[in-house]
C-alpha positions in Angstrom: 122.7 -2.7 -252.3 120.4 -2.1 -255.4 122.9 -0.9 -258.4 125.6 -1.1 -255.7 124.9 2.6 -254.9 127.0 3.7 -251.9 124.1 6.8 -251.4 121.7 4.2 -251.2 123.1 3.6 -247.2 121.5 6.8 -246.7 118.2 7.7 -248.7 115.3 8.0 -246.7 117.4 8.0 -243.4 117.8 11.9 -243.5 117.0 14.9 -245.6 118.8 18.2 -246.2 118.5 21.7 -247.7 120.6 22.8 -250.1 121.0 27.1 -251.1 122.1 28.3 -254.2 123.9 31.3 -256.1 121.8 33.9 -254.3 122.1 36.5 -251.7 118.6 36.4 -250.7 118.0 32.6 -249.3 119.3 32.9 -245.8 117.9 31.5 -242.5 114.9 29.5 -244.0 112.3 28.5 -240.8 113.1 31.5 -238.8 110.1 34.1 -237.7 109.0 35.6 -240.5 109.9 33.1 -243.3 106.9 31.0 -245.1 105.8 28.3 -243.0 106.7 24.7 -244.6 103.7 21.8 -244.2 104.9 18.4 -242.9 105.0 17.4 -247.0 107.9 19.8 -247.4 106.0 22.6 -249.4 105.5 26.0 -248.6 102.5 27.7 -249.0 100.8 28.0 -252.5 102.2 25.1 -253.5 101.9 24.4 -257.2 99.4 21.6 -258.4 100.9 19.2 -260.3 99.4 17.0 -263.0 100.2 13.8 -265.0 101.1 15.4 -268.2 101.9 12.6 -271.5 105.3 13.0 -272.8 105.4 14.3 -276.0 107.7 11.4 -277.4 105.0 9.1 -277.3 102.1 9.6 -275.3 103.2 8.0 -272.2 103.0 10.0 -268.6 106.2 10.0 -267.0 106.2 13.3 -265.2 103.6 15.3 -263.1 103.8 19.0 -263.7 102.0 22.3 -263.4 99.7 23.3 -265.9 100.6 24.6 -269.2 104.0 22.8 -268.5 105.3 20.3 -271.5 107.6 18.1 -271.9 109.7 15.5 -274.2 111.9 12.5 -273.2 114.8 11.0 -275.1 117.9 8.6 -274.6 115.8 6.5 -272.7 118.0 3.5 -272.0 114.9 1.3 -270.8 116.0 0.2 -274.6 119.4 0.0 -276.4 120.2 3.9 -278.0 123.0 4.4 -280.6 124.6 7.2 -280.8 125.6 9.3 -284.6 129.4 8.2 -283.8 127.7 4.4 -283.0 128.2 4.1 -279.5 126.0 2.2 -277.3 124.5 4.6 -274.5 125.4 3.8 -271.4 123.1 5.0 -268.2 123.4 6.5 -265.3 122.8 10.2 -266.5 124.2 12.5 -263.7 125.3 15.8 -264.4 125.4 17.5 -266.7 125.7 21.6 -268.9 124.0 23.1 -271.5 125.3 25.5 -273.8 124.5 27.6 -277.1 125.0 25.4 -280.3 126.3 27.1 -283.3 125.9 26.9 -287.0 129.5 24.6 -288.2 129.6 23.6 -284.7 131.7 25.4 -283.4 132.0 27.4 -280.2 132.1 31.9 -281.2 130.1 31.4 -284.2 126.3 32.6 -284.9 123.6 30.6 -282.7 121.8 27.8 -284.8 119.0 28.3 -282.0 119.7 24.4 -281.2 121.5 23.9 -277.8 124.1 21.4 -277.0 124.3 19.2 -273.6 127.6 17.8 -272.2 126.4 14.9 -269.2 127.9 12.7 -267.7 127.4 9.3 -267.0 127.8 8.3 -263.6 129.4 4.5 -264.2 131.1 2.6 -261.7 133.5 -0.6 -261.8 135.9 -2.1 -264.2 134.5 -3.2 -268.2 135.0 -2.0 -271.1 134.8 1.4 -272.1 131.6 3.2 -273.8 132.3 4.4 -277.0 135.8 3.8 -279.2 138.2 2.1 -276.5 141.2 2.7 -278.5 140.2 6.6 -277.7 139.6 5.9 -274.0 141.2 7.5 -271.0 141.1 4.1 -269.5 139.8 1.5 -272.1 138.4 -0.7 -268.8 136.9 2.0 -267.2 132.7 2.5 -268.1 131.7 6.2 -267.4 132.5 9.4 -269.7 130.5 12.2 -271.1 128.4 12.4 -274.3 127.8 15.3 -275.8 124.2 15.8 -277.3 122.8 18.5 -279.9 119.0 19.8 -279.3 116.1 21.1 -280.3 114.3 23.8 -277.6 111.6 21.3 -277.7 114.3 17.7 -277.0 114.2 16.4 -280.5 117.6 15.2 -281.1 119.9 16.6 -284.0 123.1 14.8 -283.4 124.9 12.9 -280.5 128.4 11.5 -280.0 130.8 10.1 -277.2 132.9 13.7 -276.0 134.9 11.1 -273.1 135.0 7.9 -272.1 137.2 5.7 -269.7 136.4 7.3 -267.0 134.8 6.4 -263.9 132.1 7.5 -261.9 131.4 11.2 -263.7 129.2 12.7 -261.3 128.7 16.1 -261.4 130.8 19.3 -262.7 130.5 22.7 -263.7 129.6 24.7 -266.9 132.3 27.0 -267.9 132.5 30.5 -269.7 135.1 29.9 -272.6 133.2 26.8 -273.5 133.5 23.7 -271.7 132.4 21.1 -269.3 134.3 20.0 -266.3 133.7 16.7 -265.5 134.5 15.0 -262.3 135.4 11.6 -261.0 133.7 11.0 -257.9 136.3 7.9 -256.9 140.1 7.4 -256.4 139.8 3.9 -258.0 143.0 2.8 -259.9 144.9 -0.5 -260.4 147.8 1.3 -257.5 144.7 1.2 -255.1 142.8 -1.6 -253.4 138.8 -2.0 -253.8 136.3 0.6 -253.2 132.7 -0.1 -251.3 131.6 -2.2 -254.0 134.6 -5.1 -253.2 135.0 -5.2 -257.1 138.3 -5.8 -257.9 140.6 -2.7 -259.3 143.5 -5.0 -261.0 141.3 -5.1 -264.6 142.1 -0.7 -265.0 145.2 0.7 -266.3 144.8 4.3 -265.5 144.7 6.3 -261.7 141.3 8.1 -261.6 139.5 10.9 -259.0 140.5 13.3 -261.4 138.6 16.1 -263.5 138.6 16.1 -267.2 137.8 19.1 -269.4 135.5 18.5 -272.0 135.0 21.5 -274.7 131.4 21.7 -276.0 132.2 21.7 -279.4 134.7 17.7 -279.8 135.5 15.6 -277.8 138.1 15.8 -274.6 141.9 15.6 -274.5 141.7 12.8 -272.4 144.3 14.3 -270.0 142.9 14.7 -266.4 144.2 18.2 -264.5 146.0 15.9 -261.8 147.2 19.1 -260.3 143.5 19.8 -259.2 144.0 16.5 -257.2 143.3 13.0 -256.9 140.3 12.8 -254.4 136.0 12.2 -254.4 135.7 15.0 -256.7 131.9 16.1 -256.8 131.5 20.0 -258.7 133.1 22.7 -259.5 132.4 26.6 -259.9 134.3 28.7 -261.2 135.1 32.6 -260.8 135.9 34.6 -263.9 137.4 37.3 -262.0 140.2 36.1 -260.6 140.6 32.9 -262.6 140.3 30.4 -259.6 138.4 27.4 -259.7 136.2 26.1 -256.3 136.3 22.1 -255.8 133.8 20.3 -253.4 134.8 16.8 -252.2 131.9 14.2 -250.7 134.2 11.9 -249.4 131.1 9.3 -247.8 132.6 8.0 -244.8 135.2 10.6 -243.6 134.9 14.3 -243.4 135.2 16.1 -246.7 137.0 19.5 -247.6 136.5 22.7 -249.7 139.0 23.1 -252.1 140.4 25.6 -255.0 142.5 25.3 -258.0 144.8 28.0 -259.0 145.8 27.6 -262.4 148.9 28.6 -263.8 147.1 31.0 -266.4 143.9 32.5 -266.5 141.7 30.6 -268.5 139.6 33.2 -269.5 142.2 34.4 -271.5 144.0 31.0 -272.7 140.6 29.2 -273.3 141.0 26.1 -271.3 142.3 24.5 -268.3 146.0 24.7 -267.3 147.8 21.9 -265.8 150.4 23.9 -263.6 148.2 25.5 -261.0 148.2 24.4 -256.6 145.5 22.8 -255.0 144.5 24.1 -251.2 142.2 23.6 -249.2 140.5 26.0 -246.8 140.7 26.1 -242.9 139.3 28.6 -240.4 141.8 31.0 -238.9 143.4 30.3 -235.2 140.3 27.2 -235.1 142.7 24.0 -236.5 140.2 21.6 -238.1 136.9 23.1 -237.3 134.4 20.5 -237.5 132.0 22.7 -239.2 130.0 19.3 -240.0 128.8 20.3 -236.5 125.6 22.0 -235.6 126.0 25.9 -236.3 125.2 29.2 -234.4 122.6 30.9 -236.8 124.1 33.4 -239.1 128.1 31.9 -237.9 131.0 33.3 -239.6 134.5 32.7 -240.1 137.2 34.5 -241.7 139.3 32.0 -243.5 143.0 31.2 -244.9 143.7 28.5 -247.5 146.5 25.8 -246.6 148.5 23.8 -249.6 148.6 20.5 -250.9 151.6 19.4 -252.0 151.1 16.1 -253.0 147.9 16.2 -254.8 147.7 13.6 -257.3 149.4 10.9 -255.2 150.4 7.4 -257.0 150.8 3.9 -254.8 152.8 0.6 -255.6 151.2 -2.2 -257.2 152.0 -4.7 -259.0 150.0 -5.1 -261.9 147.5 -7.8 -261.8 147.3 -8.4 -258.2 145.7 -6.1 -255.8 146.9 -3.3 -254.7 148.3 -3.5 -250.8 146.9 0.3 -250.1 143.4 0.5 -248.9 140.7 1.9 -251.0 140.5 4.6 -247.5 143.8 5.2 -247.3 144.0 6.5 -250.7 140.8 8.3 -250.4 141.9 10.7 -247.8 145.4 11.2 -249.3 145.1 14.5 -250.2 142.3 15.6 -247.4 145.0 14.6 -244.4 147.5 16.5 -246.0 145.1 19.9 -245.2 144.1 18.2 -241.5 147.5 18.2 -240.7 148.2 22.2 -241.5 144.4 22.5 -239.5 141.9 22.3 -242.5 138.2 22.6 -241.5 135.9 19.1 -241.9 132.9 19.3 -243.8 130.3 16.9 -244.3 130.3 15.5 -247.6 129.7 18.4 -250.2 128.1 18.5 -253.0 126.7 21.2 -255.5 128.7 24.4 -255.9 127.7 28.0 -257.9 129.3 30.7 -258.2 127.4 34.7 -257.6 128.9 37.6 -257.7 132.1 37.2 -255.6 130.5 34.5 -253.9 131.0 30.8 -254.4 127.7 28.6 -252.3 128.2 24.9 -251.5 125.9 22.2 -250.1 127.0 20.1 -247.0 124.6 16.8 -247.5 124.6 15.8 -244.1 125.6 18.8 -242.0 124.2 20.5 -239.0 123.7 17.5 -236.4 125.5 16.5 -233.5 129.4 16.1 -233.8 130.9 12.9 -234.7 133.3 11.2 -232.6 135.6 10.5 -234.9 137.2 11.1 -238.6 135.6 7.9 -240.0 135.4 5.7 -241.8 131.5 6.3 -240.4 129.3 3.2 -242.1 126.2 6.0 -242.5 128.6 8.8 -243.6 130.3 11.7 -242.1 127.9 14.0 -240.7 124.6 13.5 -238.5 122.1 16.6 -239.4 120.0 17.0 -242.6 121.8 20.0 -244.3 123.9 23.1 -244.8 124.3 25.8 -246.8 127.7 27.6 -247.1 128.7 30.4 -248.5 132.1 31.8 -249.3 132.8 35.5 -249.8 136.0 35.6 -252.3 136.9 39.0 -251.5 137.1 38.9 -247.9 137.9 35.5 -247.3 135.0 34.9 -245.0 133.0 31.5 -245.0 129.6 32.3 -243.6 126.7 30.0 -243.1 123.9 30.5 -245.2 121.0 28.5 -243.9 121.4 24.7 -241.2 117.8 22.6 -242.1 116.2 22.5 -239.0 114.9 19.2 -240.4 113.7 16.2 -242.7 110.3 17.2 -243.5 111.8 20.1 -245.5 113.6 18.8 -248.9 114.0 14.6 -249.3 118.3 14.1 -249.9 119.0 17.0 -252.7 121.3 16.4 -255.0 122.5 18.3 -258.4 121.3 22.1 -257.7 120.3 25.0 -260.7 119.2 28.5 -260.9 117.0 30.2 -263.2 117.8 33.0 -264.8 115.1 34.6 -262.2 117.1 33.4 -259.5 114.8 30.7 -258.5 117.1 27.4 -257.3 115.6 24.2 -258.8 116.9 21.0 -256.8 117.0 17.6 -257.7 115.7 15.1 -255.1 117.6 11.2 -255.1 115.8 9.4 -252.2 114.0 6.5 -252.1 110.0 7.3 -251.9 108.6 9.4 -254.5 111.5 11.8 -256.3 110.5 15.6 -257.2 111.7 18.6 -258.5 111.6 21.2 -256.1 111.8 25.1 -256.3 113.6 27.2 -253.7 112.8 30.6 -253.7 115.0 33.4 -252.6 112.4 34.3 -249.7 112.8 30.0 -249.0 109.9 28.9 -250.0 109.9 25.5 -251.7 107.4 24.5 -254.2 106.8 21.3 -256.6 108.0 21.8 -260.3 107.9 18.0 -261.3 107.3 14.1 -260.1 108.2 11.4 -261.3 105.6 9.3 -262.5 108.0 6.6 -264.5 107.1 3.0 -265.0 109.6 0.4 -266.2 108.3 -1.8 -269.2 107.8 -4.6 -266.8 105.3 -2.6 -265.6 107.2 -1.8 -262.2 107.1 2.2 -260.7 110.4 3.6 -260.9 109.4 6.4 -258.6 112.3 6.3 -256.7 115.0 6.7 -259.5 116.3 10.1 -258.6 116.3 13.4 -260.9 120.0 14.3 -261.5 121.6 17.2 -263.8 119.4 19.9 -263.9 120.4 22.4 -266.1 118.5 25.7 -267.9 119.1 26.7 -271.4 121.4 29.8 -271.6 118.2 31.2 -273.0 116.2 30.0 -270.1 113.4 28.5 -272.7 114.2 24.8 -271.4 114.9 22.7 -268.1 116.6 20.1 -268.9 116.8 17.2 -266.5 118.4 13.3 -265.9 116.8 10.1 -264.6 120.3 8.9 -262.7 119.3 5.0 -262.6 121.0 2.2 -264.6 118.3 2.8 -267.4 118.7 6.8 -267.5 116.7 8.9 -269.7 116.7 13.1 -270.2 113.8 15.2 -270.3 113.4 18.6 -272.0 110.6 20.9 -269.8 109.4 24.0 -271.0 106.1 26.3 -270.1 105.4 29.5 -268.3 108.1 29.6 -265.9 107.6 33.0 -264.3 104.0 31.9 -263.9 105.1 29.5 -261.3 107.8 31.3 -260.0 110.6 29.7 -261.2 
């Protein structure tokens, strides 16, 4: 598989529809919503244009009129960082915050803004960045933390992790961090994963998340206690202190998870390491496959079950492979909720948190049942999307929207909201990748395409968007190419023109 990307199985075989932290988008393609053409937009569509990128002339993005836009560390060349690291690619997800003047978080804006993203990196080698500082100095993905201009001119960059593996997405959080997750349970105590590359050459367990404060660089300490599985995002609510995992476990069905910490970190300032991982099932319905196909508008109220072992450790002995499968270790934590009746999902994926709400993509939900628990070669789950949505206060999981099909959205990925409320969703498939709006009435619209050509003069039209985050100011969308020569792009223009 190109860049040995376990997703790649799947683009172009299926699409889904992801929702986002609104009330308002339910029930998309029922009588009365805006009709969608066979291209996937609804009416009044935006135009979109080749626009040249303000870094050097060239056109790598389509985009409405009066939209502009600049690129930077574009890895189709070598970038060094301030701190003299060698930028790795695979941009993924990723936050952006308010930067202040000293740098530091609580003091008066600067009017820059400063990006935490991850690098989504697979398979053993040597860490990015200072390897004596590494979590895992044989282990190639990490964040780096970058200050901007409103306009992507970069002011200063530096590594903020590093020795970790396979950072995909996260979740921006109010006291001033990024949480970073490991989409992988890869470690020397566990045998290969879908690649076949060996584990033996890392020293450290991974499928952790990693706090990453916007103002230095990370502890280094994974919350193990917010378990050892396919992490994928997180959201948090401020209210109660709780923190909402999603898991896309590929080939097996995938849970919805929270993290109680110890303390609230709203009032400590960071992440605890003493809270208890559960994972939610559906009351008197033991391992509801809600992977399924779904009655429109279905309900369930809810309980959460406990993991007791959730940062599990195997025996190895170093230098040879590890005797416990790559699947085995994978589902570890996720069979310890099937046994007390935990509800299967089909791999999940973005997460926000609303207003007592917490909303959560299902990539491949709504089809027919599977037959089995997996490992399924395609991945767990035969329809083209779901939208969940669980109410905090009442314990109720309620289904937001089931795509009634592929012609809708191509395979979203990372998910955003403007500050209007519009959902801007990334698309990773393998024809031509957009930007797409989601309005709260469930109309989808173009916002950008991508028009990139490598330097050997190859379209790269199918490198997927990844990371999509607004500026707290909502001024600039920032946005990855997730491909092994990643690059980010800072987009600004009349956004309530279009909608967005």
């Amino acid at each position: 598989m190109a860049d040995v990307d376990r997703r790649a199985v799947l683009r172009g075989a299926a699409a889904a529809v992801v929702g986002g932290p609104f009330l308002g988008f339910v029930n998309r393609g029922v009588a009365g919503a805006d009709p969608i053409d066979v291209a996937g937009r609804g009416q009044g569509a935006r135009e979109l244009r080749a626009i040249p990128d303000e870094r050097d002339g060239i056109v790598r993005l389509h985009l409405p009129e009066g939209f502009r836009y600049r690129s930077f560390h574009d890895t189709e060349t070598p970038v060094v960082l301030d701190d003299g690291t060698a930028l790795p690619g695979r941009h993924d997800g990723m936050g952006a915050f308010t930067a202040c003047h000293g740098g530091r978080r609580g003091g008066r804006p600067n009017g820059n803004y400063l990006l935490v993203r991850n690098h989504e990196v697979n398979g053993p080698g040597t860490a990015f960045g200072d390897p004596s500082q590494a979590y895992d100095p044989m282990a190639q993905g990490g964040t780096t933390t970058v200050e901007v201009t409103r306009y992507g001119r970069v002011v200063r960059s530096y590594t903020s992790l590093n020795g970790t593996q396979m950072n995909c997405s996260g979740g921006e959080m109010p006291w001033g961090s990024w949480l970073t997750c490991e989409e992988t349970v890869n470690g020397p105590d566990v045998g290969a994963d879908f690649t076949g590359a060996p584990n033996t050459a890392l020293t450290q367990r991974h499928g952790f998340v990693f706090e990453v404060p916007i103002d230095g660089a990370s502890d280094r300490e994974p919350i193990t206690r917010a378990g050892r599985f396919a992490h994928e995002s997180v959201a948090f609510d401020p209210r109660d202190g709780i923190l909402y995992l999603t898991e896309d476990n590929f080939g097996f069905p995938s849970g919805f998870y929270r993290y109680k910490p110890r303390r609230n970190p709203m009032r400590t300032g960071r992440l605890d390491n003493q809270g208890r991982l559960q994972m939610l099932a559906v009351r008197g319905r033991p391992n509801l496959d809600l992977a399924a196909a779904q009655p429109r508008g279905a309900s369930y109220r809810v309980q959460w079950v406990d993991i007791d072992d959730p940062d599990p450790s195997f025996p190895y002995t170093p230098g040879q492979p590890a005797p416990t499968a790559n699947d085995t270790a994978i589902t570890h934590v996720g069979r310890q909720g099937w046994a007390q009746g935990a509800a299967y999902f089909s791999r999940l994926e973005g997460s926000a948190y609303d207003d007592g709400v917490v909303y959560f993509c299902s990539t491949q939900g709504g089809g027919p049942a599977e037959t089995s628990i997996g490992p399924i070669l395609d991945g767990y789950g035969n329809g083209t999307g779901q939208v969940w949505a669980y109410h905090i206060k009442s314990s109720t999981l309620r289904l937001v929207y089931e795509s009634p099909g592929a012609d809708t959205l191509d395979f979203p990925d990372n998910v955003t909201t403007s500050p209007n409320g519009t959902l801007v969703v990334c698309e990773d498939n393998v024809n031509d990748n957009y930007l797409r709006g989601l309005t709260q009435g469930g109309r989808i619209f173009d916002i950008a395409l991508n028009r990139l050509v490598g330097s050997n003069g190859a379209p790269r039209f199918n490198d997927e968007f990844a990371g999509s985050c607004f500026s707290p100011d909502g001024h600039t969308l920032f946005v990855n190419i997730q491909a092994s020569r990643g690059l980010t792009f800072a987009i600004w223009g009349p956004w309530r023109r279009i909608g967005v």
